[in-house]
N, C-alpha and C positions, 0 to 999 in steps of 0.2 A: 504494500500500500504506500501510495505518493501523497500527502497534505501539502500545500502552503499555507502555514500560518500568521497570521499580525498578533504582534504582542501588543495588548489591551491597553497597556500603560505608554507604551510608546511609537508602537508602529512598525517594527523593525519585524520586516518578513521570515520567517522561520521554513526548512524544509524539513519536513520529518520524512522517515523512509523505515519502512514496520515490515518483516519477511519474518512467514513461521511456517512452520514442517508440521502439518496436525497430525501425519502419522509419529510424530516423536516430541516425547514428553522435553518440556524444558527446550525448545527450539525459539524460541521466539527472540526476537533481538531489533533494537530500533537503533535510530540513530539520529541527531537532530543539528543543523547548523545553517548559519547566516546564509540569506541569500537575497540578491538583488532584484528589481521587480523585470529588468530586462529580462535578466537570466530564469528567471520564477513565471515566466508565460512560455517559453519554451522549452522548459527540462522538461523530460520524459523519465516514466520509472524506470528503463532501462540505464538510464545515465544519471540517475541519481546517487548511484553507492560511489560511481566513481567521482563524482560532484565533490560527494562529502570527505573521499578521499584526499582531494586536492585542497581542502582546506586549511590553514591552518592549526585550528584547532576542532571541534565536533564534540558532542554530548552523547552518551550510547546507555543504553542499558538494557534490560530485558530478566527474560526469565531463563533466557539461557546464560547470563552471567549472574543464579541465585538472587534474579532484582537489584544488584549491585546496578549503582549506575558513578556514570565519569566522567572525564574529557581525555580527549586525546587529540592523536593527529594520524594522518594515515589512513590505509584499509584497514578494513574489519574482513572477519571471518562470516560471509553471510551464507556459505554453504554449509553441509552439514557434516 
C-alpha cells in the first residue's frame, strides 16, 4: 500500500509504503518519509521503496521488526 500524507500541524507531505505477507505471521513492515508534492503526484508503488531508499533519513516499523519502530537510511528488507 502507497499513502500521501499532510501533516495536520504543518503541511509537510509524508509517503508511507505498508507490504505484508498474510500467509506469514509477523510480515508486515512500513516505512515513512518526506516527500515533495512534485514528486508525490507521480510516485508509483513500485518506486516507492526505492524512493524511501534514496532518502536520507526514513521512519520504518512494523510487526515484522516486534513493532519496534526507527529511523534510518537506506533499503529495507521488504521481501520475505
Amino acid at each position: 500500500d502507497v499513502e500521501i500524507k499532510a501533516c495536520v500541524s504543518c503541511g509537510q507531505l509524508w509517503l508511507r509504503y505498508f507490504v505484508e505477507y498474510e500467509a506469514f505471521t509477523k510480515s508486515g513492515r512500513w516505512a515513512r518519509g518526506i516527500i515533495d508534492e512534485a514528486t508525490a503526484s507521480n510516485i508509483t508503488p513500485e518506486a516507492a521503496p526505492d524512493f524511501l531508499a534514496r532518502l536520507p533519513l526514513h521512519l520504518f516499523g512494523g510487526s515484522y521488526s516486534d513493532e519496534k519502530s526507527g529511523s534510518r537510511s537506506g533499503p529495507m528488507n521488504w521481501g520475505l
